[in-house]
C-alpha positions in Angstrom: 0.0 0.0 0.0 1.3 3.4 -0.9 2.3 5.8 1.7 -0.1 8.7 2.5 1.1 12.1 2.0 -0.1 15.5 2.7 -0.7 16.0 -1.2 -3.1 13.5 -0.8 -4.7 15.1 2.1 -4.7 18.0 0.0 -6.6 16.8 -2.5 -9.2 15.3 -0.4 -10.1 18.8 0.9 -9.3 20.4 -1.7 -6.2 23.0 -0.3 -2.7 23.2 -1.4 0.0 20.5 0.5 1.6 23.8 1.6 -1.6 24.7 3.6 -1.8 21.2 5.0 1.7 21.0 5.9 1.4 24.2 8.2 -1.8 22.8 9.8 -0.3 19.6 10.7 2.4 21.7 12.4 -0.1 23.6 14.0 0.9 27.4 12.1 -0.9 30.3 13.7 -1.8 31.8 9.9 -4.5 28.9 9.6 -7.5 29.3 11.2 -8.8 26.7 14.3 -11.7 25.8 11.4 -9.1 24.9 8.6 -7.0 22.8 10.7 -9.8 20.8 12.3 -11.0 19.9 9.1 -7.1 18.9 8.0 -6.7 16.7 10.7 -9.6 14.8 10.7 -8.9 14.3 7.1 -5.2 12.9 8.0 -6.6 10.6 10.4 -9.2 9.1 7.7 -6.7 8.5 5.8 -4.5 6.8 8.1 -1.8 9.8 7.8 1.8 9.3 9.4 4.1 12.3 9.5 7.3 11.8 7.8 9.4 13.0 11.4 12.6 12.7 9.6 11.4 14.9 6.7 9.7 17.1 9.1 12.7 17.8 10.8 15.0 18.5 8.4 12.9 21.1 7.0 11.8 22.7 10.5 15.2 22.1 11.9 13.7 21.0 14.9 13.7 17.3 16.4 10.7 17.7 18.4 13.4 15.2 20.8 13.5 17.0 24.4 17.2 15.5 26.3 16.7 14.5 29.7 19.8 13.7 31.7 19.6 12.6 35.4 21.5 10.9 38.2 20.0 7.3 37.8 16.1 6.4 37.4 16.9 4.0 40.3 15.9 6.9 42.7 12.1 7.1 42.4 12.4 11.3 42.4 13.7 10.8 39.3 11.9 8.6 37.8 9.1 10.8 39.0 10.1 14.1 37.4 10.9 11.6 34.3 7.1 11.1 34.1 6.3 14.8 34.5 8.3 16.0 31.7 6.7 13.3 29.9 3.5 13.9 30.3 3.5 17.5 29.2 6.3 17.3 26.6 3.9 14.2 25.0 0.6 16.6 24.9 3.4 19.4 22.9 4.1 17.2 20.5 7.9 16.2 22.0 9.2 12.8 22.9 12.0 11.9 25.3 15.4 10.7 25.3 17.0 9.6 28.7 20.5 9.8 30.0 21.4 8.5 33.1 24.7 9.7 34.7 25.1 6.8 37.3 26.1 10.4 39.5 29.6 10.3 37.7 30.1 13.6 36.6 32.3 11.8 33.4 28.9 9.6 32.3 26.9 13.2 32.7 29.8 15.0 30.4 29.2 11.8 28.2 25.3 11.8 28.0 25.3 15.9 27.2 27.6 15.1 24.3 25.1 12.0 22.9 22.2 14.5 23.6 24.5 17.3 21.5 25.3 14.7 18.8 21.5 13.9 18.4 20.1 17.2 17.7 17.5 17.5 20.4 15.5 20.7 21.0 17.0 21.1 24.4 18.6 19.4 27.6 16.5 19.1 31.1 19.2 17.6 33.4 20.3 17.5 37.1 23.5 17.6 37.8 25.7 14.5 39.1 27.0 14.6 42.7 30.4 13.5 41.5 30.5 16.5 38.9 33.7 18.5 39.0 33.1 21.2 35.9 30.3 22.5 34.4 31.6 23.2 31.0 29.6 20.4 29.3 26.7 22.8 30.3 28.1 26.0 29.4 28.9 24.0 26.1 25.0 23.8 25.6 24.7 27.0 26.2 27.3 28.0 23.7 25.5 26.2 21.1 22.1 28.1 22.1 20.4 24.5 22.9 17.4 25.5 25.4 18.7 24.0 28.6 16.9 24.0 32.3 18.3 22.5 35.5 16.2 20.8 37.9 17.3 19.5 41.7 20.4 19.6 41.5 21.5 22.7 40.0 24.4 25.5 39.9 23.5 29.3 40.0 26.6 30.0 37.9 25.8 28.1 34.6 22.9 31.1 34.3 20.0 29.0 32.9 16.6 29.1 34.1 15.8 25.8 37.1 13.1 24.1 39.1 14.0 23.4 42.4 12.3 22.3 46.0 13.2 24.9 49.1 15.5 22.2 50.8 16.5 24.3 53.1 12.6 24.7 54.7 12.2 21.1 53.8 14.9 20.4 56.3 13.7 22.8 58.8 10.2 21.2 58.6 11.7 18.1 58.8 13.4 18.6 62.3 11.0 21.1 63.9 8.6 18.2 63.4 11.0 15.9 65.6 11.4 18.5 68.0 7.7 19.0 68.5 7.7 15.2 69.1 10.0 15.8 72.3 13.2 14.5 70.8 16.0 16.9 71.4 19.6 15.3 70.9 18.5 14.6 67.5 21.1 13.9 64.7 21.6 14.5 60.9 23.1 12.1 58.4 24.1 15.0 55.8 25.6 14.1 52.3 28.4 16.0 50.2 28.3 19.5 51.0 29.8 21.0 47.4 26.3 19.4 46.3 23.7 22.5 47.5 20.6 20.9 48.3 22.4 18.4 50.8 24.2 22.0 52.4 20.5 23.9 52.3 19.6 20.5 54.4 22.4 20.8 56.8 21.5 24.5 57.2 17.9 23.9 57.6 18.6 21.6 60.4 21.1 23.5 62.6 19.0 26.6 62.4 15.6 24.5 63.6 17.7 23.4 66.3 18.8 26.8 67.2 15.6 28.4 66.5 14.7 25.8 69.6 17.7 26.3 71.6 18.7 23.0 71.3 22.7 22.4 70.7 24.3 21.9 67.8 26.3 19.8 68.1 28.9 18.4 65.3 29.2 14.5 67.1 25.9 13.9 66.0 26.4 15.0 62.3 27.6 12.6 60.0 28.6 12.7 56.3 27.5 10.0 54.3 26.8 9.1 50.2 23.5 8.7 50.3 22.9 5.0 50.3 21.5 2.2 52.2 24.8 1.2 52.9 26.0 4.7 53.8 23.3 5.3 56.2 23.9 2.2 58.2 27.6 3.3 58.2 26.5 6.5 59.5 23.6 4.9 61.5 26.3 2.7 63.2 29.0 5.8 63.9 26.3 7.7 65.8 25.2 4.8 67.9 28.8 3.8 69.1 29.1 7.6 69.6 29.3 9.2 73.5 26.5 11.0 72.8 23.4 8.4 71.3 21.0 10.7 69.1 17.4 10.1 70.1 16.2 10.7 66.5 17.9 11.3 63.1 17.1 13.5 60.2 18.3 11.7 57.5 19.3 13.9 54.1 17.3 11.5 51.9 15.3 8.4 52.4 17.5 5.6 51.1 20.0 6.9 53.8 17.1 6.9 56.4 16.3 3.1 55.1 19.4 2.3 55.9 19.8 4.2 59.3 16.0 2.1 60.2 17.6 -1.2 59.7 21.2 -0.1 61.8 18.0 1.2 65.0 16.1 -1.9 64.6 19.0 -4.4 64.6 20.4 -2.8 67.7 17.5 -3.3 69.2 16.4 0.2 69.9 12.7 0.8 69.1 10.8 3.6 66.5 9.9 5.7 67.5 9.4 5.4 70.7 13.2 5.7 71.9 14.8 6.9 68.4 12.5 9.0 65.7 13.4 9.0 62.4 12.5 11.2 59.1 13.7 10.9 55.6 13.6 13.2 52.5 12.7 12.7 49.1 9.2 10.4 49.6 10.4 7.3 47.8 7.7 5.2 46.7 9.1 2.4 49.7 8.4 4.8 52.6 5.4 4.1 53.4 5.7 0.2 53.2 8.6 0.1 55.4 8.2 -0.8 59.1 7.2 1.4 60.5 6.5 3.9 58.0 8.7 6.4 57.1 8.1 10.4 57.5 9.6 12.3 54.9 9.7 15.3 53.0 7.9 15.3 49.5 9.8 17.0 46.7 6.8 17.7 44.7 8.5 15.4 41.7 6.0 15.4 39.1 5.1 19.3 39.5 9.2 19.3 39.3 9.0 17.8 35.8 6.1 19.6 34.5 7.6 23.0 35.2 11.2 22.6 33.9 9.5 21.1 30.9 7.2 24.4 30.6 10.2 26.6 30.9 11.9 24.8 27.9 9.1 25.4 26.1 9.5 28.7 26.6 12.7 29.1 25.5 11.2 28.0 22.5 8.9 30.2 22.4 10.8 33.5 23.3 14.6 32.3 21.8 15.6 36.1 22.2 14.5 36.4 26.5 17.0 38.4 28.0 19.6 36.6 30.0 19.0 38.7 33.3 15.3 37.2 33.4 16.6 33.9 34.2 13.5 32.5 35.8 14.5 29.3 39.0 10.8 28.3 40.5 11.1 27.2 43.9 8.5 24.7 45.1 7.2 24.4 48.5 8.5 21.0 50.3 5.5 19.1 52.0 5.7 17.6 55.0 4.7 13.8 55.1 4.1 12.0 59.1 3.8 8.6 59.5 4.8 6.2 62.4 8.7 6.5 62.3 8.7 10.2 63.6 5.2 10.0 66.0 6.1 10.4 69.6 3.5 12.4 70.8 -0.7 11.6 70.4 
């Protein structure tokens, strides 16, 4: 069977292919009316858009580059499906990198993403990553690119981020309303700056209380299972025994749980514990976790909204970088509830 093309859609409504062409692409100079009437001709006639063809004339892809940490991390794959979602109903599909957090995978994936000619680059930045001139590279090139999580001021391109530093004061106010008061934090790296908003969040709730800060009951970790039962284990064997822990995210708090259980202590009755991040296992754990929500999907759907509008407005003035900061939401379940 021969392939459909718009000259035959043409013909059936009796326009020109140059008409139907722009209607297919959705052109502002034809009218609503028009392109109703062209579409629903395409589709009777079992239409498929030449992409390939499309994209060499438009110069456009209609390929959005999404590069993040790993997909293991249900954050992720969470802002994954929000891009998704919106870049689908505007006509884009997705092409995924992840960076494993090795900063030489995430140089790697930018230059695949380069290589393919996509539209633009959503990425969050690996914690491992040591320059940022793959990005300023995308930025050389004028390739639309917004950060997301993870991001750095400096590269000067518009972000989405969650207020981690109120997440983190949320976080440990809510253990201090629950009576706990020699409560620890397993931190993460601190070049990365949503783990130092964290750390920052938590010393000034506990100041804000006048409760001590005190660095024996901070540990540094890699945000892991594994690293928060290293850390888990440090505090415990400590002089001073925490009698809860903030943990930066909830992998390290999964793995700080299993440290409190196995030593017998009980949650959270004698050690309270809160996560960060709302990984889909939190509230399936026993008991179940508390835990900051990042607002994930709203994450995703907004950095793919500001893409777009790079698109839209290629010419925006580079002092109007726009960064969105979302609200963090506080999530209590039975790991952190001391008090009726």
């Amino acid at each position: 069977m021969a392939r459909v093309t718009i000259h035959d859609i043409a013909k059936k409504v009796n326009t020109t292919a140059s008409t139907v062409s722009k209607a297919l692409n959705d052109h502002p100079s034809i009218s609503t009316a028009t392109k109703e009437l062209i579409k629903e001709a395409a589709q009777n006639l079992n239409y498929r858009q030449n992409r390939l063809a499309s994209s060499l004339r438009s110069g456009r892809t209609n390929i959005i580059g999404i590069v993040i940490p790993s997909s293991e991390i249900g954050f992720f794959a969470t802002v994954v499906h929000g891009i998704e979602k919106v870049a689908r109903n505007h006509g884009y599909n997705v092409l995924l990198f992840q960076s494993n957090i090795l900063g030489e995978y995430e140089v790697e994936g930018i230059e695949t993403l380069l290589h393919s000619s996509v539209d633009g680059i959503i990425a969050s930045i690996a914690k491992d990553t040591t320059t940022l001139d793959h990005y300023l590279e995308v930025k050389k090139r004028k390739v639309p690119l917004v950060l997301f999580d993870r991001t750095k001021d400096e590269i000067g391109v518009p972000s989405v981020v969650i207020d981690d530093y109120k997440g983190a004061y949320m976080a440990t106010e809510h253990l201090i309303e629950q009576g706990y008061t020699r409560i620890a934090h397993i931190s993460g790296a601190q070049h990365v700056k949503i783990f130092n908003d964290r750390l920052r969040g938590y010393v000034d709730a506990l100041r804000a209380h006048n409760l001590t800060v005190d660095d024996d009951l901070i540990q540094y970790g890699k945000n892991s299972i594994e690293s928060g039962r290293a850390c888990m284990q440090a505090l415990l064997e400590g002089a001073k025994k925490p009698d809860a822990v903030f943990a930066v995210e909830d992998f390290t708090a999964l793995g700080a749980q299993q440290i409190i259980k196995k030593s017998g202590y009980r949650i959270p009755e004698e050690i309270g514990l809160i996560g960060f991040g709302n990984e889909s296992f939190s509230p399936f754990i026993t008991p179940g976790l508390s835990t900051i929500d990042q607002q994930a999907a709203q994450m995703g759907e907004e950095a793919f909204k500001m893409f777009l509008h790079q698109v839209k407005n290629p010419t925006i003035a580079t002092e109007l970088i726009p960064k969105l900061v979302l609200d963090p939401v506080l999530i209590i379940r039975e790991s952190s509830v001391r008090k009726s």
